[in-house]
C-alpha positions as CSV (number, residue, x, y, z in Angstrom):
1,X,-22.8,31.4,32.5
2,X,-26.6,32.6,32.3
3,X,-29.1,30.1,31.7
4,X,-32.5,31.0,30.4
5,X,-35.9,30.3,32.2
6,X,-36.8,28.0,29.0
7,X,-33.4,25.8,28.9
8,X,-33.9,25.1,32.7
9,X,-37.7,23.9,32.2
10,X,-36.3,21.7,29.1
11,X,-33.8,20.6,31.3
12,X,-36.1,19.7,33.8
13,X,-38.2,18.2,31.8
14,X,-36.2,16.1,30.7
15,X,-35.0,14.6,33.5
16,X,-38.2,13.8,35.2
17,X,-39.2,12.0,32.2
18,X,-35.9,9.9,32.2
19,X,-36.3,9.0,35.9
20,X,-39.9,8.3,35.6
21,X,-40.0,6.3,32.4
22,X,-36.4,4.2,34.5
23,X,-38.4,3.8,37.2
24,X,-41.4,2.3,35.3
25,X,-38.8,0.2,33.4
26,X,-37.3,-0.8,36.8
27,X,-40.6,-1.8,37.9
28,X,-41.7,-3.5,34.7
29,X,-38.7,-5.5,34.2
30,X,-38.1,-6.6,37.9
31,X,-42.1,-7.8,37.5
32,X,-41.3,-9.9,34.5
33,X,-38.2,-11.3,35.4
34,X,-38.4,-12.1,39.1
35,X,-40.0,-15.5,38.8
36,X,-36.9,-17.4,37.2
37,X,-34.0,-14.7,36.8
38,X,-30.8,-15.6,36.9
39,X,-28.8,-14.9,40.0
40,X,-26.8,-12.0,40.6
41,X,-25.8,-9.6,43.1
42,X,-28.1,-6.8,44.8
43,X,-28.1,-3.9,44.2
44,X,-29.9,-0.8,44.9
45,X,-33.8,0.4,44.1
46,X,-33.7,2.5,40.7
47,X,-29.8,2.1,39.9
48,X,-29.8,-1.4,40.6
49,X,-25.9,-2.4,40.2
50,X,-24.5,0.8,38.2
51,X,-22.5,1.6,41.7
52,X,-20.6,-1.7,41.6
53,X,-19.4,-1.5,38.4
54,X,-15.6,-0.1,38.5
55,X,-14.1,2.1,35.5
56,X,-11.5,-0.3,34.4
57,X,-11.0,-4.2,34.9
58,X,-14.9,-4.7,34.9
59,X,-14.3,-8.3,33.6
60,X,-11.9,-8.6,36.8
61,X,-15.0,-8.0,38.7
62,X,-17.8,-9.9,36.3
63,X,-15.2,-12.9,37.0
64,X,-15.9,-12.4,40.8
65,X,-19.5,-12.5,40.7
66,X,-19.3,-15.7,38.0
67,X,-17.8,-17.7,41.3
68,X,-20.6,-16.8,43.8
69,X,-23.7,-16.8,41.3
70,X,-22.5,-19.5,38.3
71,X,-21.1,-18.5,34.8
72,X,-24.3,-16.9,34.2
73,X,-25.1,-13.7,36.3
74,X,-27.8,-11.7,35.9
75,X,-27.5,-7.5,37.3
76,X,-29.4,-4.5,36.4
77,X,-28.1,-0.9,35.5
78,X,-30.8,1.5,35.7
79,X,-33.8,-0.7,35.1
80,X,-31.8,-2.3,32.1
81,X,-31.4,-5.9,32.7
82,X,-27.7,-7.6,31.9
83,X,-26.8,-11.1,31.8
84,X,-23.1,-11.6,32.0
85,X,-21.8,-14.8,30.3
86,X,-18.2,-16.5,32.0
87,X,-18.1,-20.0,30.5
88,X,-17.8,-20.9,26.6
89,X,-20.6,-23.5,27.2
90,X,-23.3,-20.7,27.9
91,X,-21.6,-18.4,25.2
92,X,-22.0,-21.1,22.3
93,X,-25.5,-22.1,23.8
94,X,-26.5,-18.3,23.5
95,X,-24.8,-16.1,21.0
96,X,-23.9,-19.2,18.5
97,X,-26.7,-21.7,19.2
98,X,-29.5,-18.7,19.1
99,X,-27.6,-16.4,17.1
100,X,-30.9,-15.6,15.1
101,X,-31.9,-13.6,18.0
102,X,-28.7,-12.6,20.1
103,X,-27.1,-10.7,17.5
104,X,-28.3,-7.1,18.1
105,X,-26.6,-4.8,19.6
106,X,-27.6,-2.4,22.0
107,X,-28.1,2.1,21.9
108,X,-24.6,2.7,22.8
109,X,-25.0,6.5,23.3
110,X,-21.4,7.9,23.7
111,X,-19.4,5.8,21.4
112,X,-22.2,4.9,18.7
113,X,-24.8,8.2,18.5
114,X,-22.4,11.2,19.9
115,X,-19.0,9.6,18.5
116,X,-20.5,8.1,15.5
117,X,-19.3,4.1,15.6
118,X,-22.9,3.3,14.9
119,X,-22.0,3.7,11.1
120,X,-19.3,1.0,11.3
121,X,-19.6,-2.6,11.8
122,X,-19.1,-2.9,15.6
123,X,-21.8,-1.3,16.2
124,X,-24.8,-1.9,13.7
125,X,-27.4,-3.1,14.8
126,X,-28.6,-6.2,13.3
127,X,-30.3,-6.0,9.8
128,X,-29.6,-5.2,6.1
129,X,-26.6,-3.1,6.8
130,X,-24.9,-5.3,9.4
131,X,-25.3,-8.4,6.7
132,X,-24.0,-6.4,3.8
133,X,-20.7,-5.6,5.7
134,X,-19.8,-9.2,6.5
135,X,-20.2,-10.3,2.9
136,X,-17.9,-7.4,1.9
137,X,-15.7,-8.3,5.0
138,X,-15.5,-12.1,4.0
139,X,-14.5,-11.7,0.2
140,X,-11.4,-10.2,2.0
141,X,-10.7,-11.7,5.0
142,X,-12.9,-15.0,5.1
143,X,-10.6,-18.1,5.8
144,X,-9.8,-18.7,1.9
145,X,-9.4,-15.1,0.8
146,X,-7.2,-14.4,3.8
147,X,-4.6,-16.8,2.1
148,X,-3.9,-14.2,-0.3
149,X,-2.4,-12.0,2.1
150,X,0.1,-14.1,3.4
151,X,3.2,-13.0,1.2
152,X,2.2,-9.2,2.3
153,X,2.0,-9.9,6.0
154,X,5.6,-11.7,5.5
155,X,7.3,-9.1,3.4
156,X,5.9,-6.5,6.3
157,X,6.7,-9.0,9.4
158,X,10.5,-8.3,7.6
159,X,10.1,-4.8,7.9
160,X,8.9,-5.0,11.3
161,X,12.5,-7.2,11.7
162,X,14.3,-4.1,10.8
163,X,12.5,-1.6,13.1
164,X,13.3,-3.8,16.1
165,X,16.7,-3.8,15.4
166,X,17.5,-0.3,15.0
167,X,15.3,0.2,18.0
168,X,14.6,-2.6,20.2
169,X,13.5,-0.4,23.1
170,X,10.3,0.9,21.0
171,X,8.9,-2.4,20.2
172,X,5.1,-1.6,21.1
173,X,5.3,1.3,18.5
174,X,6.9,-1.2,16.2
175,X,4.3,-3.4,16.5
176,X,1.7,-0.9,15.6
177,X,3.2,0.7,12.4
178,X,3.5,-3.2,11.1
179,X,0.0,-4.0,11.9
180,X,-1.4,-0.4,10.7
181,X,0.8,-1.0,7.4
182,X,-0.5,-4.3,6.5
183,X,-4.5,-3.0,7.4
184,X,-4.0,0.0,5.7
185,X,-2.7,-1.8,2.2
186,X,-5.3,-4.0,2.3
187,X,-8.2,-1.2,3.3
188,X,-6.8,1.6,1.0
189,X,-3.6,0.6,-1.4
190,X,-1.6,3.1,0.7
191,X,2.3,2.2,1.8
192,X,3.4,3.3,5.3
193,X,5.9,5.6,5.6
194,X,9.3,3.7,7.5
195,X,8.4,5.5,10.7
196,X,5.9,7.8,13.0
197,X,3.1,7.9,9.7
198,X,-0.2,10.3,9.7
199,X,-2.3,7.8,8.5
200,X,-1.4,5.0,11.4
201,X,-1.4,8.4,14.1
202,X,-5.0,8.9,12.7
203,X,-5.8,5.5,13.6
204,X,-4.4,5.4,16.9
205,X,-5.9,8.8,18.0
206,X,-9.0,7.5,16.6
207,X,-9.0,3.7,18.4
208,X,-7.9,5.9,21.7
209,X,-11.4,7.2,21.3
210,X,-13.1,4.1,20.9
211,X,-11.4,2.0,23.5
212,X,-12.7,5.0,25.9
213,X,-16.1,5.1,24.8
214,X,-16.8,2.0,24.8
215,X,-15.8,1.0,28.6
216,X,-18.9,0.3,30.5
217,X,-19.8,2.2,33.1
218,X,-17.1,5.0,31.6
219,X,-20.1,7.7,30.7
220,X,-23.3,8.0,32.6
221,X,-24.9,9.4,29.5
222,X,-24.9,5.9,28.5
223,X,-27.4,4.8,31.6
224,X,-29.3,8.6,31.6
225,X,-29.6,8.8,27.8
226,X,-31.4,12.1,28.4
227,X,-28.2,13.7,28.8
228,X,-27.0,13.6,25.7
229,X,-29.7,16.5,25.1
230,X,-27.7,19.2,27.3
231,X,-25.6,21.6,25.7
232,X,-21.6,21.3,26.3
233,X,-21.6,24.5,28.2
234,X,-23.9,23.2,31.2
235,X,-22.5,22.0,34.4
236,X,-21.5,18.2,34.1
237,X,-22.0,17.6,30.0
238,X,-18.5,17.7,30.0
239,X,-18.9,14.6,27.9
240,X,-20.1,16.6,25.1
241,X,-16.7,17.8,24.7
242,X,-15.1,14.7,25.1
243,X,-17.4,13.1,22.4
244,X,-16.9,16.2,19.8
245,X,-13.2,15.5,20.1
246,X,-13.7,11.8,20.1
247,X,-16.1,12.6,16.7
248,X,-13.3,14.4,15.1
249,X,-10.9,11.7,15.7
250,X,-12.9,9.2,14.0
251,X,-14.1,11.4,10.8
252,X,-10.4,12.0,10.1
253,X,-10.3,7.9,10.3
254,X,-12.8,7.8,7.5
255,X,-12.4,11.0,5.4
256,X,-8.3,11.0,5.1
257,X,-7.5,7.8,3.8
258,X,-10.5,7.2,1.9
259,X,-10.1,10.4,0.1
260,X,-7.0,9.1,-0.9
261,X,-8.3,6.2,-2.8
262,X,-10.4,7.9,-4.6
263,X,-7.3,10.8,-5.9
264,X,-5.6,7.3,-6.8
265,X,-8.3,6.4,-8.6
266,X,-9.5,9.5,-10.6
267,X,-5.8,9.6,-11.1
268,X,-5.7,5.8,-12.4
269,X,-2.6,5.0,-10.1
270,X,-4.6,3.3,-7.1
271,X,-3.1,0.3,-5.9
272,X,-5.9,-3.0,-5.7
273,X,-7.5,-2.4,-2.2
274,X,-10.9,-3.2,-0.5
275,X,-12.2,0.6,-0.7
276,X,-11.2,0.3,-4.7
277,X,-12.8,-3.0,-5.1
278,X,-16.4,-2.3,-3.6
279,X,-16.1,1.5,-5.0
280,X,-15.6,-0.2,-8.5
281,X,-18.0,-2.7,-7.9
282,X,-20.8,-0.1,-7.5
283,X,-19.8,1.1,-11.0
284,X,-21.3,4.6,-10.8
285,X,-20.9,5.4,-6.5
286,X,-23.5,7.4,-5.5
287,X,-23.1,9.7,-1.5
288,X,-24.8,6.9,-0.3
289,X,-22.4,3.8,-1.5
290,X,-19.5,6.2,-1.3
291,X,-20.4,6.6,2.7
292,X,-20.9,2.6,3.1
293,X,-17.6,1.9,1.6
294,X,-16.2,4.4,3.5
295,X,-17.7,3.2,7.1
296,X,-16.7,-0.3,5.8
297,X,-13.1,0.6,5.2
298,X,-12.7,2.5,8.2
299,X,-14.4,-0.4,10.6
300,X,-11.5,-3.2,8.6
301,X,-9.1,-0.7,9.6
302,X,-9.5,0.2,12.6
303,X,-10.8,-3.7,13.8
304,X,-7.2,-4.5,14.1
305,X,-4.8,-1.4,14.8
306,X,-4.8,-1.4,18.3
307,X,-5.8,-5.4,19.2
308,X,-3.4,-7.1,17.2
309,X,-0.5,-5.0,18.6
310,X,-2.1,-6.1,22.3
311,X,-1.4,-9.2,21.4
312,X,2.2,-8.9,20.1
313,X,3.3,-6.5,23.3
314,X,1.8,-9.7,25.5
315,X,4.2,-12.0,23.5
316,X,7.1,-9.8,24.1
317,X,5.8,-9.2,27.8
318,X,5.4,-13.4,28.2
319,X,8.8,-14.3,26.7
320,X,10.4,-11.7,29.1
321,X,8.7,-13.6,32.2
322,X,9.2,-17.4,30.5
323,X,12.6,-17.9,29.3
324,X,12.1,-21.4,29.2
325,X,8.9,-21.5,27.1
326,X,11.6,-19.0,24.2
327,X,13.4,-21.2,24.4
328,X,11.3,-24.4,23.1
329,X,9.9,-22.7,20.9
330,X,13.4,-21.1,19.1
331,X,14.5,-25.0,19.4
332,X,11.6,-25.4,16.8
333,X,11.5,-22.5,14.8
334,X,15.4,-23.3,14.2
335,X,15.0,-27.1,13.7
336,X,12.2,-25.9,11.1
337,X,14.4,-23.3,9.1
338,X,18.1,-24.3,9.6
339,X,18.8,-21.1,10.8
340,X,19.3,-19.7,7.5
341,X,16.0,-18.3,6.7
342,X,13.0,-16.2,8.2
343,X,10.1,-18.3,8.7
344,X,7.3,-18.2,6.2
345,X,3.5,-19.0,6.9
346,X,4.6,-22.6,4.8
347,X,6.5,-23.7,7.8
348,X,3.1,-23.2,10.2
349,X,2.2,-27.0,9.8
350,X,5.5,-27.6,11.1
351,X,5.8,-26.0,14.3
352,X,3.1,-27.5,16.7
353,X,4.7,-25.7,19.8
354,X,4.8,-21.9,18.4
355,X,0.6,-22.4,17.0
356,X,0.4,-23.2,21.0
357,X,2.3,-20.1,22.1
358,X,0.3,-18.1,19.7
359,X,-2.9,-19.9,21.4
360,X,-1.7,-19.5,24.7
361,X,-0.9,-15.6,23.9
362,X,-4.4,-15.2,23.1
363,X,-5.6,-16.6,25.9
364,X,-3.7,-15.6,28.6
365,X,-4.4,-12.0,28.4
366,X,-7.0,-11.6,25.2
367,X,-7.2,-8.2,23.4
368,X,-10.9,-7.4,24.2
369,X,-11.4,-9.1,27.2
370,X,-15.3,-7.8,26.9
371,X,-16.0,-7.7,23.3
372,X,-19.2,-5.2,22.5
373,X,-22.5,-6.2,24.1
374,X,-25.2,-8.1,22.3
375,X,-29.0,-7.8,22.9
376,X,-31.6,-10.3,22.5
377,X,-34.2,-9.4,20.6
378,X,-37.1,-11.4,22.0
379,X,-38.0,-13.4,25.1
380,X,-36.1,-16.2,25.4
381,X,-35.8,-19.2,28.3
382,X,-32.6,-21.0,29.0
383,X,-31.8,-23.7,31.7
384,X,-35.3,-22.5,33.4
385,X,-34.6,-19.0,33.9
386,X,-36.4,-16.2,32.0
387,X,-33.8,-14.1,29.8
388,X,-36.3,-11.0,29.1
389,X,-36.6,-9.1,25.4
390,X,-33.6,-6.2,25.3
391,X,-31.9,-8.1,27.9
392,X,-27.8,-7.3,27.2
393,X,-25.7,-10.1,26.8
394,X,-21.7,-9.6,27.9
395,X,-19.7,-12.5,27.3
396,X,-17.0,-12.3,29.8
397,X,-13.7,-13.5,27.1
398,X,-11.2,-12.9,29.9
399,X,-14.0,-15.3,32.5
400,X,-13.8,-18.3,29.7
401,X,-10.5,-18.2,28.9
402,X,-9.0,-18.2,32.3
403,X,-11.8,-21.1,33.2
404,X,-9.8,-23.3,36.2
405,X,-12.0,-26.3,34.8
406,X,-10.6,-26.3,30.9
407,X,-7.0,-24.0,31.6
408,X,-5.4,-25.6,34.5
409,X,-3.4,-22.6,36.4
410,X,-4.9,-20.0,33.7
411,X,-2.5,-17.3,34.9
412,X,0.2,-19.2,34.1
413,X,1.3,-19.3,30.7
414,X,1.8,-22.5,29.3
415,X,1.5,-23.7,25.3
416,X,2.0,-27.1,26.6
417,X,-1.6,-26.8,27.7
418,X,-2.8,-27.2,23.8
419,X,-0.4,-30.0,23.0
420,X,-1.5,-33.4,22.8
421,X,0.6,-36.9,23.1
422,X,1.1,-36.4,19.4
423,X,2.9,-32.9,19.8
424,X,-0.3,-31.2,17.6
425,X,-2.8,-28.3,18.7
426,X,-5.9,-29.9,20.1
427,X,-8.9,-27.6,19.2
428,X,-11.1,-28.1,22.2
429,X,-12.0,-24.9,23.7
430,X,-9.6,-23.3,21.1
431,X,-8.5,-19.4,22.1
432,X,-8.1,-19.0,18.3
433,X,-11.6,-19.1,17.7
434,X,-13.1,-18.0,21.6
435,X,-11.0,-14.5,22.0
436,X,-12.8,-13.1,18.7
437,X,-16.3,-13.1,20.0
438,X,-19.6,-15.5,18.9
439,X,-21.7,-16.0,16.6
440,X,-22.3,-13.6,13.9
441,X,-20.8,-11.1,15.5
442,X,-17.3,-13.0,15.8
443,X,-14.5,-10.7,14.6
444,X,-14.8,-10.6,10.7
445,X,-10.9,-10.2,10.7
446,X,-9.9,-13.3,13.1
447,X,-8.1,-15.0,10.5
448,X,-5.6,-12.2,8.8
449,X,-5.0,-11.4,12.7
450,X,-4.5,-14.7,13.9
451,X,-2.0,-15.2,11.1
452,X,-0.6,-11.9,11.5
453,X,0.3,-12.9,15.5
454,X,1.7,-16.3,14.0
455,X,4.1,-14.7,11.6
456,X,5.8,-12.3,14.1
457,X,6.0,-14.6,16.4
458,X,7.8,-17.0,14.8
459,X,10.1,-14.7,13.2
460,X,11.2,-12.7,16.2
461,X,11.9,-15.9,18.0
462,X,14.0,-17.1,15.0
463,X,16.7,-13.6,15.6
464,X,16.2,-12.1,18.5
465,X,16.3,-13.3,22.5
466,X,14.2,-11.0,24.8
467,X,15.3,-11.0,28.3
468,X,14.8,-9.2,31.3
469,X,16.9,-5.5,31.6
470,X,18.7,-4.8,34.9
471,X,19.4,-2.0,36.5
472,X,22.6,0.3,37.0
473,X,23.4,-2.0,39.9
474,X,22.8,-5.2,37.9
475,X,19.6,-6.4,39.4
476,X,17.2,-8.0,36.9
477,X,14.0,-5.6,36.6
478,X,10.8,-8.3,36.3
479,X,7.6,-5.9,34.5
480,X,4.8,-6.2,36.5
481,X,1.5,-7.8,34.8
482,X,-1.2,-5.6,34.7
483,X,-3.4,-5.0,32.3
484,X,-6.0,-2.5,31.8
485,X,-8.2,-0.5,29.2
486,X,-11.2,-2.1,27.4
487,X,-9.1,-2.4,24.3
488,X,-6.3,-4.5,26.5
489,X,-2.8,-3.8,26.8
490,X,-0.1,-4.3,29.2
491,X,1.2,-2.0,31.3
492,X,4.1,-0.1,29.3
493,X,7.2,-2.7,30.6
494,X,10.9,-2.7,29.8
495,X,13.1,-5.4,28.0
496,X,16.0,-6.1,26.3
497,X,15.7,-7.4,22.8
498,X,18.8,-8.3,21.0
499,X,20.4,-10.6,18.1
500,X,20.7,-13.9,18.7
501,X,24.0,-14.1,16.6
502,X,26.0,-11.3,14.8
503,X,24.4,-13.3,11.4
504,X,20.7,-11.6,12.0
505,X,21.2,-8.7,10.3
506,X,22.1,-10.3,7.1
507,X,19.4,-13.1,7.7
508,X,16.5,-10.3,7.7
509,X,18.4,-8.2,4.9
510,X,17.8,-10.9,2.5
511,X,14.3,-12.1,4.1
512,X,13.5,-8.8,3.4
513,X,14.8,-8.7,-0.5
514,X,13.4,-12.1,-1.2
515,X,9.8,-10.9,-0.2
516,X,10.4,-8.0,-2.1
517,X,11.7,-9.7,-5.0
518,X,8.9,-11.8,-4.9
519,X,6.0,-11.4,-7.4
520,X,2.8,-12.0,-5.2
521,X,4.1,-9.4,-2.8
């Protein structure tokens, strides 16, 4: 393809001006931080550690460097100083303690400017905006609203009972169409189909997106920013085809369903929702409110299709691997409900060992092992070293929670480890509150997920066993544990899942008819 004398000068242009104004940056920061930076690796003039960085499993390597240089380690990418956090203690100090000035969030190029997740929560910066979605956020899902959603998230935990035993082998889709059922009532007023719907598809395609651009290291626009400048068509801005399709993954995400609250509603059929509540508490919507309800909607929806389903699929994947630990837990769920009921969110203050399982799940392998960046927004100093203004801040989730000092063994998985003599949960360095990020930018929905892993949990334990499959020769087939992606999940495994007595199918039959017939769901 021809390129014109004038796009190659731009081009040019352009580039000398990025790699001048990194170098000065380079220079500048180096300068300023050099008298009490925190340690870290070397790395090279210019680029500093961008080469050492892999694709995938970068908190595998952040781990690493945590054991030679201390749970706070200090690298550069391109003249942009990173601190990486791996213990809770410097976490809390940092993004909770100074959360008045940790709480930004950095230019993320591909996934927040070329993508467009800039307009959601996860990526606004700090201000006005940001603050206005976490009061909508916690009228829904603060720790008292969220109570209101129990009898919807047992009613679908049921449904999700019936999809797993017609077809046990697809339990990661399973676990997805439950989740993207319960988010989307609550976001939109809109009922799943029973299987394969649009509007959880669109959310999937649409979390695949973000998941991708969001990995560090995955697009080297994000360190040469200039690129995003070059037409798709030019040699290497393949990118720019990657983040169109990305783009139109995530506008059907807000256009489709929110488009179909407001047919409901002109219609007067909608069903109570979170887009219906904030559209009718505007009163006359202008473009404007309309496209901040919508970017809120989307960013409640799309928070929790793809992490709680993470953590479900690691359930399933740990119960395969620790018969013994199912089986303690069964032992409770059944002492709890006689065996002649589904368990219900009443029974939680009853079964100490399953709210350890549930901690343990999110510990042992946690959904965003990462979280999203954050970026101080002035100079700060702590424990002597100099943490310099724009400075991003990664705290390392995986790092803390697999801490040798607080987790004995954290590989292992082990509820015991959140037991005390009494047989109750003891909160200290709790993986409830840890896996969902600090500060103010802790996940808004923490509490409708945590209670969503609870409830399937405890009622997959109650009717079915999960075991290990064999092969046509009889051998047991053990699934490997690996986990990768910046939105977690286990590599795809097998199991078998099957009733624990021929009675199940009648047990989840009425669970099912008894949420239905009930009037709060």
């Amino acid at each position: 393809m021809h390129i014109s004398n004038s796009a190659r000068i731009t081009l040019s242009t352009f580039a000398i001006a990025s790699t001048t104004a990194s170098i000065v940056y380079y220079w500048w920061s180096s300068k300023r931080s050099s008298k009490k930076s925190p340690p870290g690796p070397k790395g090279l003039p210019l680029f500093g550690n961008e080469f050492q960085i892999p694709d995938d499993k970068q908190w595998l390597t952040f781990h690493e460097w945590g054991k030679t240089y201390g749970d706070i380690v200090r690298i550069t990418t391109m003249g942009q100083p990173v601190l990486i956090l791996n213990s809770a203690q410097a976490a809390i100090d940092l993004l909770e303690t100074r959360g008045n000035i940790y709480s930004d969030r950095p230019v993320a190029v591909m996934a927040g400017e070329l993508v467009g997740w800039d307009r959601g929560l996860g990526y606004a910066r700090y201000g006005e905006r940001f603050k206005e979605f976490r009061r909508m956020f916690h009228q829904i899902m603060g720790s008292r609203p969220s109570q209101d959603l129990l009898p919807m998230q047992e009613k679908e935990t049921a449904e999700l009972l019936i999809r797993l035993l017609d077809r046990p082998e697809d339990f990661i889709a399973h676990a997805r169409q439950s989740t993207g059922a319960t988010i989307l009532m609550i976001s939109y007023g809109y009922k799943v189909a029973p299987a394969d719907d649009p509007y959880v598809r669109i959310a999937e395609e649409a979390m695949l997106g973000f998941a991708k651009a969001s990995e560090p290291g995955a697009f080297l626009v994000d360190r040469f920013q200039f690129l995003k400048y070059m037409p798709s068509w030019f040699p290497g801005a393949n990118f720019q085809r990657v983040a169109k399709a990305m783009r139109s993954d995530l506008e059907r995400l807000y256009d489709v369903p929110f488009n179909f609250v407001m047919d409901e509603m002109e219609n007067g059929r909608e069903i109570p929702s979170f887009t219906s509540k904030f559209l009718n508490e505007k009163i006359h919507p202008n473009d404007e409110d309309r496209d901040f309800v919508k970017a809120a909607a989307a960013s409640l929806y799309s928070g929790g299709a793809d992490t709680t389903p993470s953590s479900i699929s690691s359930f399933i994947l740990a119960m395969t691997l620790y018969p013994d630990v199912q089986a303690k837990a069964q032992e409770e769920v059944d002492r709890v409900t006689g065996c002649n009921r589904l368990p219900s969110f009443a029974d939680r203050v009853d079964m100490p060992y399953v709210n350890a399982l549930v901690k343990e799940i999110l510990r042992w392998n946690p959904a965003v092992p990462l979280g999203l960046p954050h970026q101080v927004t002035q100079d700060d100093t702590y424990r002597g070293y100099t943490i310099a203004k724009g400075t991003v801040i990664w705290a390392n989730i995986w790092s803390i929670l697999h801490d040798e000092k607080i987790y004995p063994e954290p590989l292992k998985f082990e509820p015991e480890r959140f037991l005390n003599q009494a047989g109750s949960v003891d909160r200290l360095f709790d993986p409830s509150l840890l896996a969902f990020g600090f500060g103010r930018r802790i996940c808004p929905g923490m509490h409708l997920a945590d209670n969503s892993i609870f409830i399937t949990v405890a009622s997959i334990l109650a009717v079915f066993s999960i075991t290990k499959c064999r092969d046509a020769n009889g051998e047991e087939l053990t699934p490997v544990i690996d986990y990768s992606g910046f939105i977690s999940h286990p590599r795809p495994f097998k199991c078998s899942i099957s009733p624990r007595s021929d009675s199940v199918t009648a047990l989840i039959l009425n669970g099912v008819q008894e949420f239905e017939a009930s009037p709060a769901s």
